[in-house]
N, C-alpha and C positions, 0 to 999 in steps of 0.2 A: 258540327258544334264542338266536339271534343278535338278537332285537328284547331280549331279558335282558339278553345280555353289554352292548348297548350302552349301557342303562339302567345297569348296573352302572358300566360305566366312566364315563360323567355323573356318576355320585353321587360317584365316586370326586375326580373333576375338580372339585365344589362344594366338596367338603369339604375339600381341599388348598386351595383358593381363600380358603376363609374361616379356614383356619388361619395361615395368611400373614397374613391382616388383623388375628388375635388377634397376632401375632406381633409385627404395626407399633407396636402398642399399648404404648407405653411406660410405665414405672411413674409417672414426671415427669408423665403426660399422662392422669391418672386420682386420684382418690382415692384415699388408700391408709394404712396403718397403717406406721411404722417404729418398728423397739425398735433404741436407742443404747445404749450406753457409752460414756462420757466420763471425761477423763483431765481434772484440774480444778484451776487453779492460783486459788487466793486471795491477794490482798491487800488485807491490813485496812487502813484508810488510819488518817492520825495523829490522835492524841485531842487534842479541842482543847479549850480552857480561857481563857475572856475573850481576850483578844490574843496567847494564847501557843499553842502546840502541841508535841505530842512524839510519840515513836515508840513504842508499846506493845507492838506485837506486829511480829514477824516474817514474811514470807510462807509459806504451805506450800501444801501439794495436798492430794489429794484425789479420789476418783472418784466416778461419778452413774451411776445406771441405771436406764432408763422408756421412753415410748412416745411418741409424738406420730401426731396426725390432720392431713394435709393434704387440704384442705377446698377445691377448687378454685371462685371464686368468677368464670363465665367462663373464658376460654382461656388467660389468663397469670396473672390477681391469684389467692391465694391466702390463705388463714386458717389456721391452724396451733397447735393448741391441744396443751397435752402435759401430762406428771407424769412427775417424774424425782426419783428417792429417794436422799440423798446422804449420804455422810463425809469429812468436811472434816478436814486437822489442821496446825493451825498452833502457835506457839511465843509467848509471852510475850519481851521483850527485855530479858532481864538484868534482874532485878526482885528488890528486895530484900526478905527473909523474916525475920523477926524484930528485935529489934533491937540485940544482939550488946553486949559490953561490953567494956573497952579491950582485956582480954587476948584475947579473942575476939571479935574482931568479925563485924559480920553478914554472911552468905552471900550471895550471890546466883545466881539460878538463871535458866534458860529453859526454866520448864513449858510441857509439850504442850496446847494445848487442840483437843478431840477435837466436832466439831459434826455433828451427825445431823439430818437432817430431810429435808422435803418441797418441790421448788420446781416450780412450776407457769406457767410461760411461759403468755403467747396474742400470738402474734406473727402480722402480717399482711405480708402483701410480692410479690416481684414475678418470675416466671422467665424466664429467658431458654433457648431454645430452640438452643442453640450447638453442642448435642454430637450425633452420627449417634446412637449411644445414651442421651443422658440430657439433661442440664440444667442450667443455672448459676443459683441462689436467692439471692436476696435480701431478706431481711425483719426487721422492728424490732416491740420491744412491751412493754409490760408484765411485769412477770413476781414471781409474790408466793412468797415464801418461808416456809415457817413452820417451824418450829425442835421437836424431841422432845427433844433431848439435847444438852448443853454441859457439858463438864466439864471440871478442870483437875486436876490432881495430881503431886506431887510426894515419890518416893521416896527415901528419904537410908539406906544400910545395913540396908536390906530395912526400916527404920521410916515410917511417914507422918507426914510434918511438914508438909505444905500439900494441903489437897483444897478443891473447890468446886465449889459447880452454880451456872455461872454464869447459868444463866437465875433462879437465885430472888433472886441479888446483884447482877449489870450489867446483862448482855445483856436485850434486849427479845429474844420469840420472835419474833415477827411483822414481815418486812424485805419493801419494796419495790425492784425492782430494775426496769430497763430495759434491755433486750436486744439489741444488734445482730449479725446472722448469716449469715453468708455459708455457702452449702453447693451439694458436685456431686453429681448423680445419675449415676451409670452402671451402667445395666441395674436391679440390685436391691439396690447396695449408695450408701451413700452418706456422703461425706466431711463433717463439719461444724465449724465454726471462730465459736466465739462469746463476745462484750464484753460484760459487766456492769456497771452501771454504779448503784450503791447511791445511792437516793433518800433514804432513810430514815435517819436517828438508831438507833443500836440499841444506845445505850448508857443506863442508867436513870441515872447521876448527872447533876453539872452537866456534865460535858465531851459532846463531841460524837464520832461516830465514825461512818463510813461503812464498808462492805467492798467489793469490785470484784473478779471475776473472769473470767479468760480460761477457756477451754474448747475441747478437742480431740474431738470426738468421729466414732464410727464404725459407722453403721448397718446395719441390714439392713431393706428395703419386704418387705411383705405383698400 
């Protein structure tokens, strides 16, 4: 009985011991799955035209929601691959609709344009090791976008006077983007803060257009 109890209290002693170890085990210090929500500010940059440029559209927001894998490549680099499903909604600036005649001239409006799609990051970078719990990230990268829905509309006394899908008349669906990101880990949840910075043309006429956004977002590790 007393050669039991001893054995018992051993096992009891192992098992505490390596639960401590599981315990040192940070989320920063392992592979791991996090699902974000992000809080998402756009801005379309100005449409240009030979030597000239203008303002087209207004900035707006917008929110994203997905996942990303950090892929620990060694003890600090990292890979970080994600999908994050978004709606965007910004505003045309002051854009004139018709074209009105002396006694009534033309209106002008600032339609919503409402954009839905898919943006898929793969960013690579570097952590640092700073917090008793977590982690301070750093990483940049690629990131492609692709577009389901763009529209614009405008209601005048419950009539429709201006609709469009703008992907079958301006907008390109398919946008590359460049990412920069800074984000903290503590424990299982984690802070992130990221710059967009549009590669691409995503406008089909002659003029040119870029979009660029910031991004707040707030996770949780798996």
């Amino acid at each position: 009985m007393k050669r039991l109890t001893i054995c018992f209290l051993i096992c009891i002693c192992v098992m505490t011991t390596q639960a401590e170890d599981i315990e040192e085990i940070l989320s920063s210090d392992c592979n791991h799955w996090t699902v974000t929500i992000t809080y998402d500010t756009t801005i379309p940059g100005k449409w240009k035209l030979a030597n000239d440029s203008f303002k087209m559209f207004k900035p707006g927001s917008g929110i994203s929601v997905g996942a990303d894998y950090m892929l620990l490549v060694g003890k600090n680099f990292f890979f970080e691959p994600g999908a994050r499903f978004f709606i965007d909604n910004y505003r045309y600036d002051n854009i004139t609709i018709g074209e009105g005649t002396t006694s009534e001239p033309a209106k002008t409006y600032d339609p919503p344009v409402r954009k839905i799609g898919m943006r898929l990051p793969f960013t690579g970078g570097y952590k640092f090791d700073i917090f008793k719990r977590g982690s301070l990230f750093f990483s940049t990268g690629p990131e492609l976008v692709i577009g389901i829905s763009a529209r614009t509309k405008v209601d005048e006394d419950q009539t429709d006077i201006f609709e469009e899908d703008m992907y079958r008349t301006r907008m390109r669906r398919f946008d590359v983007a460049w990412d920069i990101r800074t984000a903290i880990i503590l424990d299982r949840f984690r802070v992130d803060l990221t710059g967009a910075i549009g590669l691409t043309d995503i406008i089909k006429t002659d003029a040119q257009m870029h979009e660029y956004r910031i991004s707040i977002g707030l996770g949780y590790i798996f």
